[in-house]
Backbone as ProteinMPNN parsed JSONL, in Angstrom:
{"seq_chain_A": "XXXXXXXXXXXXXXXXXXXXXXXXXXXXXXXXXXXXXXXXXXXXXXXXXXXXXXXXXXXXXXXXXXXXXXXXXXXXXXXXXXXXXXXXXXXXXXXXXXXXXXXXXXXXXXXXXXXXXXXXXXXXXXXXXXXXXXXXXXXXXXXXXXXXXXXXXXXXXXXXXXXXXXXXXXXXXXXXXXXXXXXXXXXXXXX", "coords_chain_A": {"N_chain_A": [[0.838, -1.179, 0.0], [0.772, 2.5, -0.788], [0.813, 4.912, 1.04], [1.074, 7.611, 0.124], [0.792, 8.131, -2.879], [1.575, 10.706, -4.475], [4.408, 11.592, -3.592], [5.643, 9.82, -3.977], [8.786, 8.798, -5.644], [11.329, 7.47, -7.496], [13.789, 6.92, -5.823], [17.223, 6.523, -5.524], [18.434, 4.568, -2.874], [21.16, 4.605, -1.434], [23.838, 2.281, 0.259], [26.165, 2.775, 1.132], [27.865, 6.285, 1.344], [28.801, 7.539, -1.014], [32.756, 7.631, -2.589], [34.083, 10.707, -2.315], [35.209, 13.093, -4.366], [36.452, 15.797, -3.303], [36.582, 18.515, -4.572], [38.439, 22.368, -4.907], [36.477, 24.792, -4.166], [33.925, 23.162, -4.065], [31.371, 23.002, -2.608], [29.576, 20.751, 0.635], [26.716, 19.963, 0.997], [25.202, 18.384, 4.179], [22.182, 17.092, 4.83], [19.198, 16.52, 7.142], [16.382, 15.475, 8.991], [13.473, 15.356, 11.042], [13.956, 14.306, 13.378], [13.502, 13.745, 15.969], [14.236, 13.792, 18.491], [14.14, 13.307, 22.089], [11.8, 11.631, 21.692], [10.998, 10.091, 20.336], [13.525, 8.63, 19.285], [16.797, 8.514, 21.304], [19.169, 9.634, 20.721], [21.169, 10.998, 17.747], [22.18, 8.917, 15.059], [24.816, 7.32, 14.999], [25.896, 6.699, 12.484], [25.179, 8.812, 10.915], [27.127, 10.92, 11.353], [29.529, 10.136, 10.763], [28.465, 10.165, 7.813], [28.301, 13.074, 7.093], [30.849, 13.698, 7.694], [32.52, 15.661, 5.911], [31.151, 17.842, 5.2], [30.087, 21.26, 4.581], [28.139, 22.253, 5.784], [25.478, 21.777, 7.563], [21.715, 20.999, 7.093], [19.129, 20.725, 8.854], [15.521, 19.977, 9.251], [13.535, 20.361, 10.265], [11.724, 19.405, 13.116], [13.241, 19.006, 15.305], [13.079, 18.376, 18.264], [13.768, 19.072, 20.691], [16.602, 21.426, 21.394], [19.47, 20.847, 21.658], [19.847, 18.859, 19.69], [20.828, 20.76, 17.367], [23.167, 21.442, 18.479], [24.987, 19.322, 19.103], [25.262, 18.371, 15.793], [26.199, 20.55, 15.754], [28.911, 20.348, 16.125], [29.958, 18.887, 14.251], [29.674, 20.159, 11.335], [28.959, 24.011, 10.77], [25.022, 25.084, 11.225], [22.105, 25.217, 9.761], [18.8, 25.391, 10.759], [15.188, 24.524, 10.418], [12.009, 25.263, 12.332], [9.836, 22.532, 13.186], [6.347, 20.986, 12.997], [5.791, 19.552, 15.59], [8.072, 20.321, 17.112], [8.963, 21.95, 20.492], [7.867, 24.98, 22.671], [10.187, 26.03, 22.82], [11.715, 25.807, 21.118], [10.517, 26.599, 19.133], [10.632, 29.027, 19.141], [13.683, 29.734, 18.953], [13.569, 29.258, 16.663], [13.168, 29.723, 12.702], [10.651, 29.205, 10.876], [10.912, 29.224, 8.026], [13.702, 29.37, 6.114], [17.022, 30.324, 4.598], [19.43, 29.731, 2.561], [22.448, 30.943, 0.509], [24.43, 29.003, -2.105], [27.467, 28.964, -3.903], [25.714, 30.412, -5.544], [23.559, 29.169, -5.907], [20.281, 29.826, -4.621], [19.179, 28.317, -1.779], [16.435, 26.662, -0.085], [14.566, 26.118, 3.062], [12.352, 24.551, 4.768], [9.815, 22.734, 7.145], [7.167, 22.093, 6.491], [6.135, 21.705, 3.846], [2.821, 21.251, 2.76], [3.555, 18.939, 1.213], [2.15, 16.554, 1.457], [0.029, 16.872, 0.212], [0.581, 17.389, -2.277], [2.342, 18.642, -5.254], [1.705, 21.549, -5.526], [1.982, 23.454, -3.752], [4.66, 23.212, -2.654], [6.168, 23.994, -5.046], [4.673, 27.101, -5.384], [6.026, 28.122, -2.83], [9.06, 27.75, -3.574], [8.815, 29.376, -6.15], [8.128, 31.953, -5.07], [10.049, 32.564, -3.612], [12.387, 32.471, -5.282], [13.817, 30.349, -5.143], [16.06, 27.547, -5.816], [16.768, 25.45, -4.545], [14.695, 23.206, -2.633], [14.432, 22.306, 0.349], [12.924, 20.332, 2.643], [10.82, 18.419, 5.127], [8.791, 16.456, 7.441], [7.393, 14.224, 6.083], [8.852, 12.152, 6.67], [10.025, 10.603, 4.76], [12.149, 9.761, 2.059], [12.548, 11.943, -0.645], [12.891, 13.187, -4.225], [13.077, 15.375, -6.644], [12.943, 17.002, -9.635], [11.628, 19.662, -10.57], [10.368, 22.114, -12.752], [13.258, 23.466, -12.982], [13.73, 23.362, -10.688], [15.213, 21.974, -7.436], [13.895, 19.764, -5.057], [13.771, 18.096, -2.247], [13.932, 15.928, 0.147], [15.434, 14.348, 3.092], [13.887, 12.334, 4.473], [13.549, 10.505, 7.231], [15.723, 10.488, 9.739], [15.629, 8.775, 12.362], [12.58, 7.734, 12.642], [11.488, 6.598, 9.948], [8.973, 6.738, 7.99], [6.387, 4.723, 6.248], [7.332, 2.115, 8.175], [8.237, -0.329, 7.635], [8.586, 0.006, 4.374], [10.64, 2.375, 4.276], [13.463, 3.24, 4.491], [15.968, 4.207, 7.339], [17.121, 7.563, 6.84], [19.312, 10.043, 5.637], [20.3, 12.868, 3.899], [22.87, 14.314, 1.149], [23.807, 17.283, -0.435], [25.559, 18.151, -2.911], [27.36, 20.743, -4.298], [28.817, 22.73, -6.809], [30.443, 24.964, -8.879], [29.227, 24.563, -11.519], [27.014, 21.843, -11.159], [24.431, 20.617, -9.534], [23.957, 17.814, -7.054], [22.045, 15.411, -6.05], [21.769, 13.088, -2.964], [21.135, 10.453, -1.581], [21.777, 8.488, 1.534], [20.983, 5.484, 3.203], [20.932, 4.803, 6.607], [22.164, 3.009, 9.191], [22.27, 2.515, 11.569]], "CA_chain_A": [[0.0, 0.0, 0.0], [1.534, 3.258, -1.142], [0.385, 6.049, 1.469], [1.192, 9.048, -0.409], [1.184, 7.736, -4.598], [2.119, 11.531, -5.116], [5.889, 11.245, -3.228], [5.845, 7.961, -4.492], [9.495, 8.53, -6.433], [12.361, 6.49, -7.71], [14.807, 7.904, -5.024], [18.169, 5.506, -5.153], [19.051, 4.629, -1.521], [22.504, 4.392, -1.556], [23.874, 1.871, 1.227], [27.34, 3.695, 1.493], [28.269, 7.525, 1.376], [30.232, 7.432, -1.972], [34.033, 8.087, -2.434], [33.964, 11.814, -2.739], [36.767, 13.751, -4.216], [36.317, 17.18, -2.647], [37.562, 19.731, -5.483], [38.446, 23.305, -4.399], [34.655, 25.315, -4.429], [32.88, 22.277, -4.196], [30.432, 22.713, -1.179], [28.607, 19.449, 0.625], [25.309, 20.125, 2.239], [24.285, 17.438, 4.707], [20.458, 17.085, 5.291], [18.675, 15.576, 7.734], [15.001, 15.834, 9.441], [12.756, 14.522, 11.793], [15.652, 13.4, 14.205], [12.461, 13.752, 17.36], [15.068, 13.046, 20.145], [14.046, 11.954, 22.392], [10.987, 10.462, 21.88], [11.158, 8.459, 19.305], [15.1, 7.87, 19.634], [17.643, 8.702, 22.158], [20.193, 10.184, 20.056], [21.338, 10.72, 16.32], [23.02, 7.362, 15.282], [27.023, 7.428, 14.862], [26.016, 6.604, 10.941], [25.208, 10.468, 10.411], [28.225, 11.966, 11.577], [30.309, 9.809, 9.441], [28.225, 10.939, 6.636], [28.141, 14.647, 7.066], [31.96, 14.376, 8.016], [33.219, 16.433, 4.954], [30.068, 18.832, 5.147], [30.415, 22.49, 4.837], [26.663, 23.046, 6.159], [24.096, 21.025, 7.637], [20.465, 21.602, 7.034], [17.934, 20.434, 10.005], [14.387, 20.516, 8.137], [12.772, 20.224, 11.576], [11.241, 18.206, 14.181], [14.245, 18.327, 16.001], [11.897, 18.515, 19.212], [14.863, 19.764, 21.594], [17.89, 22.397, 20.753], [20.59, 19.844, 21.545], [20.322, 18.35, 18.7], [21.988, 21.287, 16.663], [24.898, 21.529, 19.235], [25.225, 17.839, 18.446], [25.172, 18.798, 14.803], [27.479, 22.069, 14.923], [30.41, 19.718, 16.234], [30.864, 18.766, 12.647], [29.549, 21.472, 10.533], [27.581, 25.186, 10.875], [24.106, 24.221, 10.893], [20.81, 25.875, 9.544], [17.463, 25.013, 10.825], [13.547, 25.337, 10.839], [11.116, 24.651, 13.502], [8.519, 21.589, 13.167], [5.03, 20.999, 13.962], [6.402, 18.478, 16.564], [8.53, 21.376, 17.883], [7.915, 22.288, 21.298], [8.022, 25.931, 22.103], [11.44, 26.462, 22.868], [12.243, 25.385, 20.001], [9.698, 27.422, 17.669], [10.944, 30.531, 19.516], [14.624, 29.956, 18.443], [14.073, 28.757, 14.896], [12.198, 30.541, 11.929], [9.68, 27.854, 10.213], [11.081, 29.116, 6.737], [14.77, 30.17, 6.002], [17.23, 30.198, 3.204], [21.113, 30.117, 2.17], [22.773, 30.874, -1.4], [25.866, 28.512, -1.865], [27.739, 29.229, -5.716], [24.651, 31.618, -6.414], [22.003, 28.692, -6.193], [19.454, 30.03, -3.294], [18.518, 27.425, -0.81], [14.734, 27.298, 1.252], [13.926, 25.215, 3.655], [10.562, 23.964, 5.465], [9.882, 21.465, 7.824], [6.231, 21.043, 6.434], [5.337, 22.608, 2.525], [2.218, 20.397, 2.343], [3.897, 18.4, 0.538], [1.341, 15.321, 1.67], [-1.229, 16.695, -0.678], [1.129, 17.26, -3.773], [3.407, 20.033, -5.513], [1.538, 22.832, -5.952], [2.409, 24.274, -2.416], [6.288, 23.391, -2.514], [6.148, 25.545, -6.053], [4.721, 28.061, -4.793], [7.142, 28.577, -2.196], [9.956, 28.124, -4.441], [8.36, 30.414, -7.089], [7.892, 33.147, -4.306], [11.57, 32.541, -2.816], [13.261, 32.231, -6.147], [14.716, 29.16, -5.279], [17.064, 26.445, -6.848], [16.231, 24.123, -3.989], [13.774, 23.436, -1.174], [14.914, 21.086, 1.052], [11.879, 20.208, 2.956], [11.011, 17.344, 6.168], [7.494, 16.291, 7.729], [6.684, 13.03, 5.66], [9.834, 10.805, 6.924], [10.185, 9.682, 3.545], [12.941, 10.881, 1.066], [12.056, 12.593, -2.244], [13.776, 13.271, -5.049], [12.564, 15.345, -8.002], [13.568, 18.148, -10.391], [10.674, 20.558, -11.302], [10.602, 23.361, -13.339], [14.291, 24.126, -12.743], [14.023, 23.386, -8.732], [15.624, 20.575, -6.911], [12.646, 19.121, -4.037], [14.602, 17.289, -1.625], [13.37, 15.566, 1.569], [16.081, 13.461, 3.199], [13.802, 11.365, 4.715], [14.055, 10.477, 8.718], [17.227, 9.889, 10.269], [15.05, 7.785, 13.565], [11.271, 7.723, 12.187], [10.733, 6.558, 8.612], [7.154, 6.274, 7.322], [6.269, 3.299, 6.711], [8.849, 1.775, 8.456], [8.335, -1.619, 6.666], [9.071, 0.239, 3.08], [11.545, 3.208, 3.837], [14.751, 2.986, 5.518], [16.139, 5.558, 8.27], [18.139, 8.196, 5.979], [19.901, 11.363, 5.418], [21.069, 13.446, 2.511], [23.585, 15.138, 1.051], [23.794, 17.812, -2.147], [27.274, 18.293, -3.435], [27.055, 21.873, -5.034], [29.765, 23.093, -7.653], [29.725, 26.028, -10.046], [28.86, 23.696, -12.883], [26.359, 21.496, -11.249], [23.925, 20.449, -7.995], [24.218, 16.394, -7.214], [21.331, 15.088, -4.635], [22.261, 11.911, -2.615], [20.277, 9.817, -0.336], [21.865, 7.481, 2.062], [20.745, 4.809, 4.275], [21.961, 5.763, 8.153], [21.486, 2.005, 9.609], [22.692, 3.136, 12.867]], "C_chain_A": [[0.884, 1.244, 0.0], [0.637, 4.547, -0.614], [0.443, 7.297, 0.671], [1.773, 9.072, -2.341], [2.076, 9.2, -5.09], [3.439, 11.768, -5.072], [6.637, 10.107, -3.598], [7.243, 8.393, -5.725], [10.91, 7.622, -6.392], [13.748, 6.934, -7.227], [15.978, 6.196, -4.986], [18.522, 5.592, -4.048], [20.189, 3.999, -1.47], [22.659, 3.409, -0.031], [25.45, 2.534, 1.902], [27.375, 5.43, 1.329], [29.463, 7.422, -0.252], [31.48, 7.768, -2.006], [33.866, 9.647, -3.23], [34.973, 12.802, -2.929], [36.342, 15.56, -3.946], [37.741, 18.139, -3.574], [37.411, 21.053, -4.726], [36.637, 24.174, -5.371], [33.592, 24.313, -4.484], [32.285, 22.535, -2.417], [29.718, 21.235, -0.871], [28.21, 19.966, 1.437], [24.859, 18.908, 2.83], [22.983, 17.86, 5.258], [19.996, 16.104, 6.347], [17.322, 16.401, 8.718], [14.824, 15.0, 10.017], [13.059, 13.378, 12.359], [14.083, 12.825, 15.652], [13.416, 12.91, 18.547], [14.546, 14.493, 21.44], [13.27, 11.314, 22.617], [10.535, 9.646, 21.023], [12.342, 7.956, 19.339], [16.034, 8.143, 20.597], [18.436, 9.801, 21.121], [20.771, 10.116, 18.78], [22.255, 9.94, 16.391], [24.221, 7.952, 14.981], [27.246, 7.245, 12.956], [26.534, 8.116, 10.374], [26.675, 11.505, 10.539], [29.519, 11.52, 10.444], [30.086, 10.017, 8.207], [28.616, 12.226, 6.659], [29.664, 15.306, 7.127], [32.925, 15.435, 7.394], [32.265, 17.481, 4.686], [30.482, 19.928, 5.732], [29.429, 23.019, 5.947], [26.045, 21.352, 6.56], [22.851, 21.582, 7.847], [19.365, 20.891, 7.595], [16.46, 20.755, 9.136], [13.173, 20.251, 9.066], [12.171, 19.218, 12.211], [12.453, 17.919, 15.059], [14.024, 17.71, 17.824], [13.263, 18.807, 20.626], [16.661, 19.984, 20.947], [19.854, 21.43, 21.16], [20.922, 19.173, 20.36], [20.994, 19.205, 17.343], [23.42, 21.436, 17.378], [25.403, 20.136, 19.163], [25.626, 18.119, 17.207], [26.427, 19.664, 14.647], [28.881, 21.35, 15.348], [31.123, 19.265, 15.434], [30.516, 19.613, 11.72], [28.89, 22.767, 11.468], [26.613, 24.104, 10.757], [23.063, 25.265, 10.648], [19.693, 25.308, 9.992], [16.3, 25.828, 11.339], [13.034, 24.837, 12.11], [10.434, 23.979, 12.415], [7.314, 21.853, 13.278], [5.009, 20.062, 15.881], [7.474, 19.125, 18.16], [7.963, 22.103, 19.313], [8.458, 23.939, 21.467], [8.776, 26.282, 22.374], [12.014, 26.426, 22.033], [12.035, 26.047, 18.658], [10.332, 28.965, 18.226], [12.365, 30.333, 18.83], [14.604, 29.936, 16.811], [12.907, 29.147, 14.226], [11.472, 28.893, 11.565], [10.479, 28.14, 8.683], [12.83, 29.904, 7.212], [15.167, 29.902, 4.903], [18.824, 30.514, 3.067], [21.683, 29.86, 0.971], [23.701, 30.233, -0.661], [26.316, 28.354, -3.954], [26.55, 29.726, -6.117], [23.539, 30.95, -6.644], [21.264, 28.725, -4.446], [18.77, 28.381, -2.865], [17.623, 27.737, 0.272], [14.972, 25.942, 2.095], [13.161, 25.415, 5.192], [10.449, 22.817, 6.098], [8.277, 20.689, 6.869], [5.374, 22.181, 5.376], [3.805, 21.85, 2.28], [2.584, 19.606, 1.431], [3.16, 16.95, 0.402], [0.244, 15.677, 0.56], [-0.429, 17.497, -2.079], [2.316, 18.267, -4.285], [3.11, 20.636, -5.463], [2.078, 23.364, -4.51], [3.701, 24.658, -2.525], [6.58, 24.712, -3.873], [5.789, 26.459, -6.052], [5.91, 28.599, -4.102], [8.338, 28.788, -2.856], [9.873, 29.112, -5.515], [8.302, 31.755, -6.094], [9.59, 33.433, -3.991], [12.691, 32.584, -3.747], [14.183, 31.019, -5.609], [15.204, 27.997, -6.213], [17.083, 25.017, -5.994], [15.519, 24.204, -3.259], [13.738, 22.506, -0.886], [13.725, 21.289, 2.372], [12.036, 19.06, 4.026], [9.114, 16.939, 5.919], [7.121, 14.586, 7.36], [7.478, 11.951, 6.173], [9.913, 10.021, 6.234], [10.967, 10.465, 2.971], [11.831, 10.865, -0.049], [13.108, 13.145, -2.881], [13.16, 13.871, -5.919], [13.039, 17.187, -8.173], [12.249, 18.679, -11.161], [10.621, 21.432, -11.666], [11.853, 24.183, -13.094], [14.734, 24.084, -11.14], [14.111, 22.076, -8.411], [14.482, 20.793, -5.524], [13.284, 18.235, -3.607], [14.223, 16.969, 0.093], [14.149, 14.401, 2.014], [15.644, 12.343, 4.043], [13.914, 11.429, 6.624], [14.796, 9.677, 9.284], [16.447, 8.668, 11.705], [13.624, 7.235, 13.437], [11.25, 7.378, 10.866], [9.135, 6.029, 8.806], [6.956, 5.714, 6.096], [7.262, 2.581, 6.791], [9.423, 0.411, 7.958], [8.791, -1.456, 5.278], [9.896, 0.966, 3.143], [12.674, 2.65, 5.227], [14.921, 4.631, 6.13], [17.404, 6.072, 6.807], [18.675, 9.666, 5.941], [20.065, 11.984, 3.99], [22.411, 14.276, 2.502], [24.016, 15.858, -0.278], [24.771, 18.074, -2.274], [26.903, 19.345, -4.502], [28.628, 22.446, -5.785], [29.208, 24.316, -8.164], [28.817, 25.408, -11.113], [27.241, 23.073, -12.397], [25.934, 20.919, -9.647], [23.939, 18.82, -7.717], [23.36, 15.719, -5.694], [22.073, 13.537, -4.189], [21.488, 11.779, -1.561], [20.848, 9.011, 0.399], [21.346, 7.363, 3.257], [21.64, 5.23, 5.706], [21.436, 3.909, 9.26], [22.171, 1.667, 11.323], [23.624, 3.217, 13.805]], "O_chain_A": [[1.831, 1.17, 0.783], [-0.093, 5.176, -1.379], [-0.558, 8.0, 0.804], [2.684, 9.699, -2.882], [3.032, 9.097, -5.859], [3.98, 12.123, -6.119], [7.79, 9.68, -3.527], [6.812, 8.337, -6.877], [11.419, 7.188, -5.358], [14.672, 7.25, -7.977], [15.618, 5.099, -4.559], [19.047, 6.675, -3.79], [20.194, 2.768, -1.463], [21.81, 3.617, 0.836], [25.645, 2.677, 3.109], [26.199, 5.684, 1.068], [30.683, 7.258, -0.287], [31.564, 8.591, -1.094], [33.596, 9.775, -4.424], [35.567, 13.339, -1.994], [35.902, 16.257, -4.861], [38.947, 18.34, -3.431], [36.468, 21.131, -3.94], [36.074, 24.113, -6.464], [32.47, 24.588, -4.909], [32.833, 22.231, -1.358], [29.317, 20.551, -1.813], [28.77, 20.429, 2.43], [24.105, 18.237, 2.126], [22.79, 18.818, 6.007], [20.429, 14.952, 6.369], [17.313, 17.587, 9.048], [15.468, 13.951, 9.969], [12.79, 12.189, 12.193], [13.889, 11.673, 16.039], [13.289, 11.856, 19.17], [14.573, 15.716, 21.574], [13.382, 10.421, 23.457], [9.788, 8.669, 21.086], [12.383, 6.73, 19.43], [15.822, 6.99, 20.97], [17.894, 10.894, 20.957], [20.983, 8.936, 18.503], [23.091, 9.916, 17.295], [24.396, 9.145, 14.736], [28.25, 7.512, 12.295], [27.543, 8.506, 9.787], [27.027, 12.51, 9.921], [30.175, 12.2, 9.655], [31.002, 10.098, 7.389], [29.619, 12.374, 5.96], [29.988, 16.47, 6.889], [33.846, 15.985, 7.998], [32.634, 18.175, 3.739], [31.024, 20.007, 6.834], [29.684, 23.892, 6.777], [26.166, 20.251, 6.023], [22.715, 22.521, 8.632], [18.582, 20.4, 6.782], [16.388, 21.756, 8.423], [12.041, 19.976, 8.667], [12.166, 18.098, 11.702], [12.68, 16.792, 15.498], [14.688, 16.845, 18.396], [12.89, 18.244, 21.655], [17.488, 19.25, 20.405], [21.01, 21.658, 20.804], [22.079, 18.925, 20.02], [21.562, 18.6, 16.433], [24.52, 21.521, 16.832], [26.633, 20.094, 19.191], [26.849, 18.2, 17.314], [27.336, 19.601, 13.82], [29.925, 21.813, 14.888], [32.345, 19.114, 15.457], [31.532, 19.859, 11.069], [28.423, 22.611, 12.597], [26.783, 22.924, 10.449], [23.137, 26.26, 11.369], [19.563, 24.288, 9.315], [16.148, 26.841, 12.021], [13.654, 24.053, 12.829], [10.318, 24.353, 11.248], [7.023, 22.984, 13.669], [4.312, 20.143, 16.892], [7.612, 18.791, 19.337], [6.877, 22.68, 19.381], [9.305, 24.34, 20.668], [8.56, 27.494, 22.386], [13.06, 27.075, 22.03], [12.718, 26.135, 17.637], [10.381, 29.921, 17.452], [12.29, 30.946, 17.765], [15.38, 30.441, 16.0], [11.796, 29.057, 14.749], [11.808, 27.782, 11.974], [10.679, 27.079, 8.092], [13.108, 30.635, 8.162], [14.429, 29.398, 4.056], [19.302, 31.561, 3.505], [21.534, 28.794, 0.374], [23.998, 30.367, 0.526], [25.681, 27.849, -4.88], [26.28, 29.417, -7.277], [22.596, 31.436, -7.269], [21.536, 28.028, -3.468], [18.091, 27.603, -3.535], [17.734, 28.562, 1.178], [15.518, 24.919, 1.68], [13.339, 26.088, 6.206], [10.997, 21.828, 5.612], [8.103, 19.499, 6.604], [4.521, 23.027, 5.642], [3.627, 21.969, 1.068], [1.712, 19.516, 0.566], [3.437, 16.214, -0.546], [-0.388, 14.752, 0.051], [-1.132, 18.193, -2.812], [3.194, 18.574, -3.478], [4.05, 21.39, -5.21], [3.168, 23.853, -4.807], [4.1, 25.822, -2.53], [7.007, 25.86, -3.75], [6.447, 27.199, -6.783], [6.692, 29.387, -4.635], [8.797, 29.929, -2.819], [10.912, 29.709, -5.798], [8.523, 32.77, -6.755], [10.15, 34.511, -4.193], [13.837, 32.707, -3.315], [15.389, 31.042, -5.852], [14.641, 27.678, -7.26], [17.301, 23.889, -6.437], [15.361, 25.361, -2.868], [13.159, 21.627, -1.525], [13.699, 22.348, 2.998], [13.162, 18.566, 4.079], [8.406, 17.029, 4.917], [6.657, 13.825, 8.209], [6.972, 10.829, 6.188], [9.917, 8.829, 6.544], [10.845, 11.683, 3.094], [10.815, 10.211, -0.282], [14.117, 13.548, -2.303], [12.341, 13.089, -6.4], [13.303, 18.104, -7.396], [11.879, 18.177, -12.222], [10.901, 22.195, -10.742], [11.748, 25.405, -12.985], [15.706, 24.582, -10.573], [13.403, 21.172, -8.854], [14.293, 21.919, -5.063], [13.556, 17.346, -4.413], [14.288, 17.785, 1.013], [13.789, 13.334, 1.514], [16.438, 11.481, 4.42], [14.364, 12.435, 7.173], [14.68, 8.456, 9.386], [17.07, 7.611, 11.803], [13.393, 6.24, 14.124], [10.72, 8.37, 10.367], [8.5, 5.246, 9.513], [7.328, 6.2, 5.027], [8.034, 2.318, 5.869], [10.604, 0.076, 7.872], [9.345, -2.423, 4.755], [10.575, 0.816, 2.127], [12.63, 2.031, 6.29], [14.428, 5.7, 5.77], [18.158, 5.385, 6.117], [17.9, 10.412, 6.54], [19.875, 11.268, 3.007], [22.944, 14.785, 3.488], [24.53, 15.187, -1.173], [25.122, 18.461, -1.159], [26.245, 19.008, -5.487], [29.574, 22.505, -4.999], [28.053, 24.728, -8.056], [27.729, 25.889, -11.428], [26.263, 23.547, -12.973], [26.756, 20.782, -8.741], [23.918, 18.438, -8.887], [23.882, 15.58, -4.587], [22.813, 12.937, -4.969], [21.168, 12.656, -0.757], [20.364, 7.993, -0.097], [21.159, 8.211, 4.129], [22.721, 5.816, 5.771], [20.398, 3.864, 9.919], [22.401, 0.605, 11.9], [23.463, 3.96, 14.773]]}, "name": "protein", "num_of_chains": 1, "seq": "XXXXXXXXXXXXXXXXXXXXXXXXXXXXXXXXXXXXXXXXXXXXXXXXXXXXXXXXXXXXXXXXXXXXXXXXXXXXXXXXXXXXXXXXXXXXXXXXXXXXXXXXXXXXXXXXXXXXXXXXXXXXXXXXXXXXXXXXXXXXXXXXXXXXXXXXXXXXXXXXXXXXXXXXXXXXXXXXXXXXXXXXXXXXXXX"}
């Protein structure tokens, strides 16, 4: 049964972090969402950090549901993040719901929760309002993958929560940004 046919895409879940040759100006954005420590997990697994370890930036896409988990986070990169719905309110007071960072001149949004459960038109909007080149997005605990009208839509999925936990695996992301070109990546985080 396929809860949400419209997210329903052909996202490759990588089981490694690929061998990444880190050229001079190449940025790596690690992603990750809907961590909810600590009540759905204790603590982000030991997978993530070994991913993110060459990351310029990490981008929180909310639900982090207590502020520890970016000081966790900033020990290997900066970090950007939104508030959740899940967010309690210490949490919505520090962190905007929408923000945004250029990296090589392509603007980056991100949202914990574009409606993205009831289809695209919302996320395009937002990106059409924000001029964006990506919108890295959370909420569903499912990755996504897709290139629309010139905008990368990127949901890395949940690092402790996937939905449905029988079809998606726990995961992260990470976009590898150049002058030339943007490069999404999904991997598994198996803990």
């Amino acid at each position: 049964m396929v809860l949400f046919p419209y997210l329903t895409v052909n996202v490759e879940v990588l089981d490694e972090v690929p061998k990444i040759q880190k050229e001079p100006g190449m940025k790596i954005i690690g992603l990750i969402s809907d961590t909810h420590i600590p009540s759905r997990a204790n603590k982000i697994p030991d997978k993530v950090f070994e991913i993110f370890k060459d990351a310029d930036l990490i981008i929180h896409a909310g639900d982090l549901t207590q502020m520890d988990v970016i000081k966790e986070l900033e020990q290997t990169a900066p970090v950007l993040a939104v508030h959740g719905n899940m967010d309690p309110h210490d949490v919505k007071a520090e962190l905007p719901e929408f923000d945004t960072v250029k990296i090589h001149g392509r603007k980056i949004g991100v949202i914990h929760n574009p409606a993205a459960l009831w289809g695209m038109n919302e996320m395009k909007r937002i990106a059409k309002e924000n001029n964006l080149d990506i919108l890295v997005f959370g909420h569903t605990h499912k990755q996504f993958v897709k290139l629309e009208d010139n905008v990368l839509f990127i949901n890395p999925g949940s690092v402790n929560d996937p939905l449905p936990p029988v079809l998606v695996k726990p995961t992260v992301g990470l976009i590898i940004i150049t002058e030339e070109k943007i490069e999404p990546l999904i991997i598994k985080v198996d803990g």
